[in-house]
PADO-223950 format. One record per residue (C-alpha): residue in one letter; x, y, z. Coordinates in nm, 4 decimals. Each point is the difference from the previous one (the first is absolute). Example, Ala and Ser with C-alpha at 12.3 -4.5 7.8 and 13.67 -1.06 7.14 Angstrom:
2
<atom res="a" u="1.2300" v="-0.4500" w="0.7800"/>
<atom res="s" u="0.1370" v="0.3440" w="-0.0660"/>
***
This chain:
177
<atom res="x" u="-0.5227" v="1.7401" w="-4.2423"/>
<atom res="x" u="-0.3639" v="-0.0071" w="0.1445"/>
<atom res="x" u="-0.2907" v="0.1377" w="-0.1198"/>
<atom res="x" u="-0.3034" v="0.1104" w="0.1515"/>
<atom res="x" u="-0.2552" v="-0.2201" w="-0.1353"/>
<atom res="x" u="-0.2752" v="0.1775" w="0.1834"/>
<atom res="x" u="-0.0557" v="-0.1954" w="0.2863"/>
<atom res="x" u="0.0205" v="0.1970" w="0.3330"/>
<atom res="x" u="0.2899" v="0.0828" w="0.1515"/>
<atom res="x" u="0.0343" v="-0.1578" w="0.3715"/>
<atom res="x" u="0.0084" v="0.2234" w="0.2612"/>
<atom res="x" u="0.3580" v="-0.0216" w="0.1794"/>
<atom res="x" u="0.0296" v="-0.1624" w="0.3004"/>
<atom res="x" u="0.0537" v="0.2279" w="0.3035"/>
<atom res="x" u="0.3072" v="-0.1011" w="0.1022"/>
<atom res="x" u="0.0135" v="0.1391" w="0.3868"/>
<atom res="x" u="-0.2450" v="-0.3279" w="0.0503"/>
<atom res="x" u="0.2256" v="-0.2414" w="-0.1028"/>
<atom res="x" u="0.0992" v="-0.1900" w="0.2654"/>
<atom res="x" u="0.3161" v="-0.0207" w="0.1326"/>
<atom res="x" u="0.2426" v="-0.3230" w="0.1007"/>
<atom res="x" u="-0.1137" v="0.0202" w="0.4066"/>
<atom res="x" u="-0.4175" v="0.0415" w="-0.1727"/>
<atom res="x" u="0.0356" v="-0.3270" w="-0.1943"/>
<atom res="x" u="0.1575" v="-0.1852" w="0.2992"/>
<atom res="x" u="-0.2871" v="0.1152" w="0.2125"/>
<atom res="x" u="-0.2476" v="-0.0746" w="-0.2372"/>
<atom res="x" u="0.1249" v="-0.3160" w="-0.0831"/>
<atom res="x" u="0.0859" v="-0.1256" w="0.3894"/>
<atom res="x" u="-0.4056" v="0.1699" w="0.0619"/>
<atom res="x" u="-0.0666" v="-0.3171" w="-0.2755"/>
<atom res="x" u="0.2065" v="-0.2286" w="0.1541"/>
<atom res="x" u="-0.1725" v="0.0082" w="0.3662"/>
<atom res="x" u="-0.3298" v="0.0130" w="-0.1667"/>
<atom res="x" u="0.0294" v="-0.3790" w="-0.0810"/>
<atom res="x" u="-0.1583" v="-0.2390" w="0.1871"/>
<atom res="x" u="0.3177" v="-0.1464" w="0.0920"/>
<atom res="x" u="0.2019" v="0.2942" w="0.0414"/>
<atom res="x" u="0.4212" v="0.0038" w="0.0335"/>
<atom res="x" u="0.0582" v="-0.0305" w="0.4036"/>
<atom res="x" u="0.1554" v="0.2665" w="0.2151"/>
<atom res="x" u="0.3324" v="-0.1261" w="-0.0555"/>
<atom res="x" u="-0.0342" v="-0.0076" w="-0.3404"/>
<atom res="x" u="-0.1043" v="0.3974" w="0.0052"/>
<atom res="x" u="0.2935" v="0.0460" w="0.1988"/>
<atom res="x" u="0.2163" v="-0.1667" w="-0.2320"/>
<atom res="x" u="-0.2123" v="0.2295" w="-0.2957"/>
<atom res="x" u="0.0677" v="0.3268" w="0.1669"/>
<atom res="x" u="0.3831" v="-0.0159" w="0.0764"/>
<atom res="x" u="0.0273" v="-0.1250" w="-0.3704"/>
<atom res="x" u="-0.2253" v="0.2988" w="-0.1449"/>
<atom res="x" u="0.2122" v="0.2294" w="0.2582"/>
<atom res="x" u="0.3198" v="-0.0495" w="-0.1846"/>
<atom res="x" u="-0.1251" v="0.1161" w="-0.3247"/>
<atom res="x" u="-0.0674" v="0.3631" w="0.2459"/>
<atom res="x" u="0.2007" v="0.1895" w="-0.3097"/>
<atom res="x" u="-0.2663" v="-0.0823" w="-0.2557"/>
<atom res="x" u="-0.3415" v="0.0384" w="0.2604"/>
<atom res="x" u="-0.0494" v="0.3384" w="-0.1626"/>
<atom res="x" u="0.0340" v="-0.0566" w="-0.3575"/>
<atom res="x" u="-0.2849" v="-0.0652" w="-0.2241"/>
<atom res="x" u="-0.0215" v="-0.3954" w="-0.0559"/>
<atom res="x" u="-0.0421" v="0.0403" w="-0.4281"/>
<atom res="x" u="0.2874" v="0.2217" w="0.0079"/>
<atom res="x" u="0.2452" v="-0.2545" w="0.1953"/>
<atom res="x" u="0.2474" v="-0.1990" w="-0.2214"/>
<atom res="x" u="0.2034" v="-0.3057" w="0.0594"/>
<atom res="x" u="0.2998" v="0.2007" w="0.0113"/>
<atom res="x" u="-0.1380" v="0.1756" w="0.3289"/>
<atom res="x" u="-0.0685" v="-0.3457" w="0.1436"/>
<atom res="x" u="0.2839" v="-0.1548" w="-0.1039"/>
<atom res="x" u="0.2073" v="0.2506" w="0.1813"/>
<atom res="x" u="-0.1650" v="-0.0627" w="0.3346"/>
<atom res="x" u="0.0467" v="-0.3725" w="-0.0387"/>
<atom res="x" u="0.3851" v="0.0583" w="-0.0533"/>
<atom res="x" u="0.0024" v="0.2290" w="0.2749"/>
<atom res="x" u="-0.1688" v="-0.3106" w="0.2021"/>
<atom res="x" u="0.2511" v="-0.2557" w="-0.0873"/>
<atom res="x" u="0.1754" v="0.0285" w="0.3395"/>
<atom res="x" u="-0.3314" v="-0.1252" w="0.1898"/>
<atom res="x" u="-0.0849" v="-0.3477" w="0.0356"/>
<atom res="x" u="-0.1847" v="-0.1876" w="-0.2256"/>
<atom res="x" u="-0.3413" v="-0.0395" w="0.1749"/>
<atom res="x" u="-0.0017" v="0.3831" w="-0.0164"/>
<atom res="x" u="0.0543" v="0.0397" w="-0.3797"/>
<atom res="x" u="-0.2409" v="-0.3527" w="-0.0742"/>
<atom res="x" u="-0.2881" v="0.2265" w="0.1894"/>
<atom res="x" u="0.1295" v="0.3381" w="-0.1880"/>
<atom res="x" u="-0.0665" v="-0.2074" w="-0.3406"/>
<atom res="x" u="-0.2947" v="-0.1704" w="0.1021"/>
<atom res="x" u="-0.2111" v="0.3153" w="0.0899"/>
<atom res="x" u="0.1463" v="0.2197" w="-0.2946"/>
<atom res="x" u="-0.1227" v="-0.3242" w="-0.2265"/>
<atom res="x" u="-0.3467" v="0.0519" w="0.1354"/>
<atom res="x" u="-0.0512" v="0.3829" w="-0.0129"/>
<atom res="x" u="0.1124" v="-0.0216" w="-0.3753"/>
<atom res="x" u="-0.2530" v="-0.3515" w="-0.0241"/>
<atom res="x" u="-0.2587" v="0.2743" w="0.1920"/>
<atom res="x" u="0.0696" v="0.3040" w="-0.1737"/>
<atom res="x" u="-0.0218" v="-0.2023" w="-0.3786"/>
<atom res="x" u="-0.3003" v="-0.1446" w="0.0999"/>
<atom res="x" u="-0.1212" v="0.3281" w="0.0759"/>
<atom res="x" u="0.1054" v="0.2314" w="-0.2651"/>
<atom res="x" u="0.2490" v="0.1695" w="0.1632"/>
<atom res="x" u="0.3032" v="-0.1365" w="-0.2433"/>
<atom res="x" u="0.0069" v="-0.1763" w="-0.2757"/>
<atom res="x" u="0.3092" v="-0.1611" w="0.0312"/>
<atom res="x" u="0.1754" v="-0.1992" w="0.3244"/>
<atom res="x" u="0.3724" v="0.1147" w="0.0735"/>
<atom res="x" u="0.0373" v="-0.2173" w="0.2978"/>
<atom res="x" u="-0.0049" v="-0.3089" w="-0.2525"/>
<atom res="x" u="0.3446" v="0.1226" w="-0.1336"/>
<atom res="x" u="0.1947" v="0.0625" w="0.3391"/>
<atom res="x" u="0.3368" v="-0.1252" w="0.0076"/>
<atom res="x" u="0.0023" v="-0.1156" w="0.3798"/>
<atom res="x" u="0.4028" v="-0.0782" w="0.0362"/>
<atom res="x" u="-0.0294" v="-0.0657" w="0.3687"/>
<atom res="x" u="0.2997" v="-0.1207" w="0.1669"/>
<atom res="x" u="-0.0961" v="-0.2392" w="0.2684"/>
<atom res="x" u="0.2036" v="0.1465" w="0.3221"/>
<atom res="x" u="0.1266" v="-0.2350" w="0.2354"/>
<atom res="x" u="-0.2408" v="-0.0873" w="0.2840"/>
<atom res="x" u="0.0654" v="0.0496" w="0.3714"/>
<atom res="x" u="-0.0176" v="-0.3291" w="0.1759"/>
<atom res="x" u="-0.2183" v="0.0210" w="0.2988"/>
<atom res="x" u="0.1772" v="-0.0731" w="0.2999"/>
<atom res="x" u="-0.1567" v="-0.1972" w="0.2619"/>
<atom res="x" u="-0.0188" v="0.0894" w="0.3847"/>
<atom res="x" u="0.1954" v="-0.2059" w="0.1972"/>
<atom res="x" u="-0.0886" v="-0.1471" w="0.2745"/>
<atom res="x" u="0.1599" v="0.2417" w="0.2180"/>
<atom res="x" u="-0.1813" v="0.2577" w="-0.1263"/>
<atom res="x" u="-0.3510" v="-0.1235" w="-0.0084"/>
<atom res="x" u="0.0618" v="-0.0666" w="0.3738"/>
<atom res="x" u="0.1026" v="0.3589" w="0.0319"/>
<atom res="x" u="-0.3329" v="0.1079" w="-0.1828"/>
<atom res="x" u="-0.2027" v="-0.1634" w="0.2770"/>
<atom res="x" u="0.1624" v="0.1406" w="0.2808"/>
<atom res="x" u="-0.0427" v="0.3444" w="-0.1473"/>
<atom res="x" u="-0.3778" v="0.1713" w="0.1190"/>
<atom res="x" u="-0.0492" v="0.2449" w="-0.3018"/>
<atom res="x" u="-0.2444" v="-0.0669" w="-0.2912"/>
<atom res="x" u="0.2686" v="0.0062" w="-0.2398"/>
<atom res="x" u="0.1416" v="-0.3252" w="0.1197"/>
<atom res="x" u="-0.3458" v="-0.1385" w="0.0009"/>
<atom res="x" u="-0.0276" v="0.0901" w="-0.3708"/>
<atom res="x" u="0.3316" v="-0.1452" w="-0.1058"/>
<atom res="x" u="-0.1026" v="-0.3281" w="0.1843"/>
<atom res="x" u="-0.3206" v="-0.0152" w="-0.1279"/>
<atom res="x" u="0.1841" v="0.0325" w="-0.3827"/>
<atom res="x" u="0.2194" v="-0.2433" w="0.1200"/>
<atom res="x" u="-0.1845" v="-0.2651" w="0.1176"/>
<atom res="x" u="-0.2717" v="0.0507" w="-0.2880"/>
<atom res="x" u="0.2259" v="0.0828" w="-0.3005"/>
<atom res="x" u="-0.2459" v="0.2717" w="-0.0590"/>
<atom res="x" u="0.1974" v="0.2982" w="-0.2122"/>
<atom res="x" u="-0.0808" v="0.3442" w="0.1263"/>
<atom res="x" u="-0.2077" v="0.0945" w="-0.2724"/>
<atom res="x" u="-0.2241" v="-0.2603" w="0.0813"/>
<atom res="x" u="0.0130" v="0.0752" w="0.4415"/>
<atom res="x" u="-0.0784" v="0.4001" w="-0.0991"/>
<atom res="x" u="-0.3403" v="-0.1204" w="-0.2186"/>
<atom res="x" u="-0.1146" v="-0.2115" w="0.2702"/>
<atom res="x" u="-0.3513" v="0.0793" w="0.1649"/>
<atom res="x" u="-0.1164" v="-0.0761" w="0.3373"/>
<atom res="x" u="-0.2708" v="-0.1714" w="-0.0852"/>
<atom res="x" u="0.2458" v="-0.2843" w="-0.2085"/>
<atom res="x" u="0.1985" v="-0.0738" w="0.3798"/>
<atom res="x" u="-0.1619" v="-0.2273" w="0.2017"/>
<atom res="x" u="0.2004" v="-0.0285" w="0.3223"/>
<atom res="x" u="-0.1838" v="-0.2072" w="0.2177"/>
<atom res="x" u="0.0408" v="-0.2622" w="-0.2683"/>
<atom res="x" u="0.3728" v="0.0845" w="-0.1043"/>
<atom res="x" u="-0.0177" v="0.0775" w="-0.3947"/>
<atom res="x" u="-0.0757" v="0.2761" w="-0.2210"/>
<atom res="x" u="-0.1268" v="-0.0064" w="-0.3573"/>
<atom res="x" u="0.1649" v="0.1893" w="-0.2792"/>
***
């Protein structure tokens, strides 16, 4: 039992301005790529499809989450590979670092995830063979040129889709990543 000793009462918190899972990842990504050496691209890339499979939680209030609610997406994520659920955890473990620092929550429930991710067997890539690279270059269609390009660079996709103009240098045969 507690009494009132006197002291004022604080008002209550209006609770339609506390912010919600998809706030504190904005906020907190606003942080990140405010620092003078802010993540790359890539690494926003890799930020955003990791904040996009937590979509059933975007909505909720962030104080009102539990680890039972984020727990469930993690099981529900044990079929993807492991790079996916590493960035899941990594970005989850920085809202909550965020959202602490900030007053937000007082207490971190990504620290007590169980993450029982079962390592699925990995495709091995299959080169070209020779055949085939000689069929690329006899095909005249830009999707040829792309492959060959990956090819003969060992670039992945993700990397030929970010590339600017301005990184290709043609006349000199290279381009900077």
């Amino acid at each position: 039992l507690v009494l009132n000793t006197g002291k004022p009462v604080p008002a209550p918190q209006n609770v339609s301005k506390a912010p919600t899972f998809k706030d504190v990842y904005e906020r907190w990504m606003e942080q990140k790529q405010a620092l003078k050496r802010p993540p790359t691209e890539q690494t926003v890339k890799a930020y955003k499809t990791a904040f996009n499979r937590f979509s059933s939680i975007h909505g909720m209030r962030f104080d009102m989450i539990r680890h039972d609610d984020l727990q469930e997406i993690f099981t529900d994520s044990n079929s993807k590979s492991h790079s996916t659920v590493n960035h899941m955890h990594i970005i989850l473990r920085a809202m909550y670092k965020y959202a602490m620092a900030n007053e937000i929550v007082q207490k971190d429930y990504s620290a007590a995830l169980i993450i029982d991710h079962e390592d699925k067997e990995q495709r091995a890539h299959k080169p070209f063979t020779s055949a085939e690279i000689k069929k690329l270059w006899s095909l005249d269609d830009d999707i040829a040129k792309v492959a060959l390009i990956l090819i003969y660079t060992g670039m992945r996709i993700s990397e030929w889709t970010t590339m600017q103009c301005k990184d290709v240098f043609i006349d000199k045969q290279y381009m900077i990543d």
